[in-house]
C-alpha positions as YAML, in Angstrom:
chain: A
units: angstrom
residues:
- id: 1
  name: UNK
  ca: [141.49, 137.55, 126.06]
- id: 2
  name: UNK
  ca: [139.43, 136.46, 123.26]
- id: 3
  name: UNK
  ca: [140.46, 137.40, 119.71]
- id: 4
  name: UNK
  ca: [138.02, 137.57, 116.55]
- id: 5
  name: UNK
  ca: [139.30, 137.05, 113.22]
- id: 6
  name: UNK
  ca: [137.75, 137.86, 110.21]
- id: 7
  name: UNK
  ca: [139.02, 137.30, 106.57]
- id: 8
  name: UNK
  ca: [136.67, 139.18, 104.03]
- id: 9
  name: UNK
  ca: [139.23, 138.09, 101.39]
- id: 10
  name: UNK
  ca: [140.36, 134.40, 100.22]
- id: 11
  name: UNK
  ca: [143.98, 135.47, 100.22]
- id: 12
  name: UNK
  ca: [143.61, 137.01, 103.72]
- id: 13
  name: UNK
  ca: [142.75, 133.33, 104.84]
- id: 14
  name: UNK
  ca: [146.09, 131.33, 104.98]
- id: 15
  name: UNK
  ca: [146.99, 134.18, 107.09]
- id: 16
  name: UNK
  ca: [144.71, 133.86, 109.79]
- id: 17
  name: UNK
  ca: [146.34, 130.93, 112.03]
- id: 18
  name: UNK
  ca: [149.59, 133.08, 112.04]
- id: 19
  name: UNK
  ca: [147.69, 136.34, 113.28]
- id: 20
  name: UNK
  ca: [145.92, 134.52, 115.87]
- id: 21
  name: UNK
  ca: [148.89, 133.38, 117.50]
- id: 22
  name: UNK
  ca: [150.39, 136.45, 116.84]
- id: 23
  name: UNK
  ca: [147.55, 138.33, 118.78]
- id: 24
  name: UNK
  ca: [147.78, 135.69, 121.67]
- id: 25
  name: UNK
  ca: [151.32, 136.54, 121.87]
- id: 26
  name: UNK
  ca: [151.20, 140.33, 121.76]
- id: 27
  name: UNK
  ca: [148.15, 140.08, 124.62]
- id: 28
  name: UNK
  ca: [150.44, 138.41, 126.86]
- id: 29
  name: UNK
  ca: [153.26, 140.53, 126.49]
- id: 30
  name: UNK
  ca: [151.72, 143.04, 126.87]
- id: 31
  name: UNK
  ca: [150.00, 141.73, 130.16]
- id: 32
  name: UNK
  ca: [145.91, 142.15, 128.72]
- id: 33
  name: UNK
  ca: [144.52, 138.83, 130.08]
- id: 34
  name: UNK
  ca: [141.08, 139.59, 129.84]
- id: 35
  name: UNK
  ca: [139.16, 141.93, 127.37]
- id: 36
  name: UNK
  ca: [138.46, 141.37, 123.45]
- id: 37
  name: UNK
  ca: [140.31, 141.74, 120.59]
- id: 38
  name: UNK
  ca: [138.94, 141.97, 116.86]
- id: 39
  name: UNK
  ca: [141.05, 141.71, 113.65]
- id: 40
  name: UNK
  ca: [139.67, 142.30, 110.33]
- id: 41
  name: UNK
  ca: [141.94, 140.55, 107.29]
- id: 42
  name: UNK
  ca: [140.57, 142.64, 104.07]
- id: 43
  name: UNK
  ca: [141.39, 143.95, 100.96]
- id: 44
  name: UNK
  ca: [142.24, 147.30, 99.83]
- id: 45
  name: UNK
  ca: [138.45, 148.28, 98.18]
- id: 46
  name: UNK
  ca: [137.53, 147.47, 101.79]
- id: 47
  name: UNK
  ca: [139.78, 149.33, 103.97]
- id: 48
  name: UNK
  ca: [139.93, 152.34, 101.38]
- id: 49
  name: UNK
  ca: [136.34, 152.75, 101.98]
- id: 50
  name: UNK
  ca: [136.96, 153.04, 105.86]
- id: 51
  name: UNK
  ca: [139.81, 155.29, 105.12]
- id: 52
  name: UNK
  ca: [137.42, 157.65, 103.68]
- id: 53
  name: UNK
  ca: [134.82, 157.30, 106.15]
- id: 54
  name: UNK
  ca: [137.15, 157.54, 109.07]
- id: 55
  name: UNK
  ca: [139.90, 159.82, 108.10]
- id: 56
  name: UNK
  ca: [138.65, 161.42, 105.47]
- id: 57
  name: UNK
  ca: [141.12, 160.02, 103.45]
- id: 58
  name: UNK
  ca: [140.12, 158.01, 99.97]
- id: 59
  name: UNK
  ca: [142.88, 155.76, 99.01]
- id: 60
  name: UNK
  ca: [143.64, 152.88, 100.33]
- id: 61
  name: UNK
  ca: [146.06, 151.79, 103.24]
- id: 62
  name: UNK
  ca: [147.79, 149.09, 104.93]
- id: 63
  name: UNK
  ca: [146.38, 149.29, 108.86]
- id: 64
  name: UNK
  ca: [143.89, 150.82, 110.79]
- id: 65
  name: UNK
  ca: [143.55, 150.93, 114.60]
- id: 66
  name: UNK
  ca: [139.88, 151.43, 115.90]
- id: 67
  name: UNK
  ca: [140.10, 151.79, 120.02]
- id: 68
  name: UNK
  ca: [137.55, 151.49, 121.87]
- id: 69
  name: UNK
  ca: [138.37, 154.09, 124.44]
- id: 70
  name: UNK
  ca: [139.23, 157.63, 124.50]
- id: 71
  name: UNK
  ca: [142.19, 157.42, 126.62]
- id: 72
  name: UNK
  ca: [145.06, 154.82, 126.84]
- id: 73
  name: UNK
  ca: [144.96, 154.17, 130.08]
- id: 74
  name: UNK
  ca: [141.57, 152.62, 129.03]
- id: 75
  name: UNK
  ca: [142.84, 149.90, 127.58]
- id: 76
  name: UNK
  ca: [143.95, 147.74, 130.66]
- id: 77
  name: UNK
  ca: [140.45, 149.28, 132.00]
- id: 78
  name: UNK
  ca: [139.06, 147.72, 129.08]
- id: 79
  name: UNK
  ca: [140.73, 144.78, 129.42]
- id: 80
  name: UNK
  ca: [140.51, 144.07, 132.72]
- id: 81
  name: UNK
  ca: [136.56, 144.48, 132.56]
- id: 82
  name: UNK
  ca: [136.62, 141.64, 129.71]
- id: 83
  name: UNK
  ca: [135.43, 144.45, 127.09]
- id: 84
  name: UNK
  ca: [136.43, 145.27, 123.63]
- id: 85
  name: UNK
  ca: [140.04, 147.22, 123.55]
- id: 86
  name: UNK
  ca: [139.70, 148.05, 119.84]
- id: 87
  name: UNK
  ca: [139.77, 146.53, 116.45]
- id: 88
  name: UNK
  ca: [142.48, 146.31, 113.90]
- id: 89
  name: UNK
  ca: [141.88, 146.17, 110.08]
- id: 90
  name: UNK
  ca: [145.09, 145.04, 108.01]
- id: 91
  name: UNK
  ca: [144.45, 144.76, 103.99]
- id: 92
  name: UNK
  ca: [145.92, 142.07, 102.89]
- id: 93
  name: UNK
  ca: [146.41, 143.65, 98.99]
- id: 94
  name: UNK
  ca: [148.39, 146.07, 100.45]
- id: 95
  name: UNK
  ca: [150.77, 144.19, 102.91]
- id: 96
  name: UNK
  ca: [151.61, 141.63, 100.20]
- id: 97
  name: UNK
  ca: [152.55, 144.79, 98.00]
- id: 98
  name: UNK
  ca: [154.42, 145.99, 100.39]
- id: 99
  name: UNK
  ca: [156.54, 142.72, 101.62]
- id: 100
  name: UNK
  ca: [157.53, 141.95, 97.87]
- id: 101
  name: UNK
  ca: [158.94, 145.57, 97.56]
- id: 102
  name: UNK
  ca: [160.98, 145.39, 100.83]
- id: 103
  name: UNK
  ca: [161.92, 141.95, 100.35]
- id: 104
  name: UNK
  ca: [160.58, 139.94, 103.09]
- id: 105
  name: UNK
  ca: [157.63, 137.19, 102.88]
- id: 106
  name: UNK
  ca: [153.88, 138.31, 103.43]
- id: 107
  name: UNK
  ca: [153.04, 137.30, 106.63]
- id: 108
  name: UNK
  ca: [156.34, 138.97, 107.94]
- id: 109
  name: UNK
  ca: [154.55, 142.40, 106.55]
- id: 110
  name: UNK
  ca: [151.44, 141.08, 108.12]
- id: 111
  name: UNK
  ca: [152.89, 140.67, 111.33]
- id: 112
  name: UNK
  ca: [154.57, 144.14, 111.22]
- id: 113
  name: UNK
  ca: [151.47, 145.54, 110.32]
- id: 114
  name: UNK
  ca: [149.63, 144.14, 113.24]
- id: 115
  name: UNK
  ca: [152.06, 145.01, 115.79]
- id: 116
  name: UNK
  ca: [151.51, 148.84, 114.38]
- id: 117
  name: UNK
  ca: [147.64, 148.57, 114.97]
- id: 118
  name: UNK
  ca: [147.88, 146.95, 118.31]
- id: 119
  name: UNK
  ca: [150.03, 149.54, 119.80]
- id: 120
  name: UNK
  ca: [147.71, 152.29, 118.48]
- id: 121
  name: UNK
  ca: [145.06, 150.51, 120.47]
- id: 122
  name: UNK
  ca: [146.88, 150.67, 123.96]
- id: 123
  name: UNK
  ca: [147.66, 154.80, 122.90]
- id: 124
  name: UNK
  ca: [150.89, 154.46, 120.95]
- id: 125
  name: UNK
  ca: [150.43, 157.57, 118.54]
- id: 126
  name: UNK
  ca: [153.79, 158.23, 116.40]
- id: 127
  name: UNK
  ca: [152.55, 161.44, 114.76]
- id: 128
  name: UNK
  ca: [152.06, 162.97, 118.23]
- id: 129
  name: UNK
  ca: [155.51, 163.62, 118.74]
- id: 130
  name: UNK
  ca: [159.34, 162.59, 117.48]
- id: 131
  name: UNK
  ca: [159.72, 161.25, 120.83]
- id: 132
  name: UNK
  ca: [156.65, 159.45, 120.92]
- id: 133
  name: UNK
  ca: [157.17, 157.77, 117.58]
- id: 134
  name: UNK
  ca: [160.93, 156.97, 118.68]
- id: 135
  name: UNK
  ca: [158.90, 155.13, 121.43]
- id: 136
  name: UNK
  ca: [156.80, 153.03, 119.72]
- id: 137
  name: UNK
  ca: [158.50, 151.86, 116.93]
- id: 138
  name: UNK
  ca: [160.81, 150.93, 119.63]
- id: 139
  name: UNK
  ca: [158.20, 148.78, 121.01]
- id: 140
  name: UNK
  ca: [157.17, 147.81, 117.76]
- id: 141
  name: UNK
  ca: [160.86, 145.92, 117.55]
- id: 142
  name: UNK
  ca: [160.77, 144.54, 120.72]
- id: 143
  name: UNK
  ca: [157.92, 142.97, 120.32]
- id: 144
  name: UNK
  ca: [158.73, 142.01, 116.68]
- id: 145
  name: UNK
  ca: [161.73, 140.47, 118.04]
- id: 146
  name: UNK
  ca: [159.78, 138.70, 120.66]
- id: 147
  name: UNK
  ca: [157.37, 136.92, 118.04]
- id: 148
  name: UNK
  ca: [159.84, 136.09, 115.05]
- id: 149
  name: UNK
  ca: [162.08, 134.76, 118.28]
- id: 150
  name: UNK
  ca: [159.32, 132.67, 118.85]
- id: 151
  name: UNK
  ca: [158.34, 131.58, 115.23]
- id: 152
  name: UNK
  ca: [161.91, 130.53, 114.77]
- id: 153
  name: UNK
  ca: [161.96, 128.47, 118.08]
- id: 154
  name: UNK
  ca: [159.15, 126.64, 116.61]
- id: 155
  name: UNK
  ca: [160.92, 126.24, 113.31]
- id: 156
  name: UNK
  ca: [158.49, 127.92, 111.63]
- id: 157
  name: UNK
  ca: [159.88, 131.15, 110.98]
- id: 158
  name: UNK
  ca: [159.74, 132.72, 107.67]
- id: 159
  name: UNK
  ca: [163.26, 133.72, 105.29]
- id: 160
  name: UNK
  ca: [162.52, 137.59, 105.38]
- id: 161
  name: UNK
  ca: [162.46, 137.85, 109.20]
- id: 162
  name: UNK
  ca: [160.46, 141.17, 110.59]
- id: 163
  name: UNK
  ca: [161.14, 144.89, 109.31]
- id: 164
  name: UNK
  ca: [159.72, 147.53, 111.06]
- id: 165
  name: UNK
  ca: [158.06, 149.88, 108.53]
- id: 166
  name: UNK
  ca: [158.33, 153.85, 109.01]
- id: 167
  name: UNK
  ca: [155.55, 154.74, 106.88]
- id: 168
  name: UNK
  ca: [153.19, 156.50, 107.83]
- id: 169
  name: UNK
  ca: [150.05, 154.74, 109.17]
- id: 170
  name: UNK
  ca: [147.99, 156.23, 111.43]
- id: 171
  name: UNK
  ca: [144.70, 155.33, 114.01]
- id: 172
  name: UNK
  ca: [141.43, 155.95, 113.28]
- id: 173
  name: UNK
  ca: [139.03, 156.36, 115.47]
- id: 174
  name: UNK
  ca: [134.86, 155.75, 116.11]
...
């Protein structure tokens, strides 16, 4: 499945390597082999602005999940058909905010982050239900687990290992 990155921000661009092999990882796992994926690495001015526009919403946040279907069991459809399964926009302002006052590194955050806006794209929705959020930021430590597992097999894994974040962050959609 191909993967887009985009950094609209110099600081969003040491991050970029990481996130790519981050997507390639989460694709797998999560069996999409075909299909596209598009990240956007911004900063908050950015992603406030389609906070507004989207949610109606004008401050800034830390992820937003754009799918490209109505339903999630579009997503393997999607996939499968080698089209777009969504975009995910992570603000890079806000994620290095955020990592310093939890106490783990940046890219950590980043990677947390990412794994939120990815599941919103296959249909995860935590403010649907208690049980639905119990669900995916189950899945959201699984496959946290899977990736920093990875990172440290590599030796490249970073001292503040992944937290999974409970705040609230939610999917926009076109």
């Amino acid at each position: 499945m191909p993967v887009g990155i985009r950094c609209d921000t110099v600081a969003s661009r040491p991050y970029a390597p990481a996130v790519r092999s981050d997507c390639s990882r989460l694709i797998r796992a999560e069996g999409l082999t075909a299909g596209e994926l598009s990240i956007v690495l911004t900063g908050d001015g950015a992603i406030r602005k389609l906070n507004r526009e989207f949610r109606g919403i004008d401050r800034a946040t830390d992820v937003l999940s754009f799918p490209q279907f109505d339903d999630a069991g579009d997503a393997a459809a999607n996939a499968a058909a080698r089209l777009p399964i969504g975009d995910v926009v992570i603000s890079i302002d806000t994620a290095i905010r955020q990592a310093d006052r939890i106490g783990v590194e940046p890219a950590d955050r980043i990677r947390t982050l990412l794994i939120h806006g990815f599941l919103h794209l296959l249909g995860y929705d935590h403010e649907r239900s208690t049980a639905e959020a119990r669900r995916m930021f189950a899945r959201e430590r699984e496959l946290a687990a899977l990736l920093t597992g990875v990172r440290r097999a590599n030796g490249t894994a970073t001292s503040g290992g992944s937290r999974g974040s409970r705040s609230r962050k939610v999917a926009a959609r076109r």
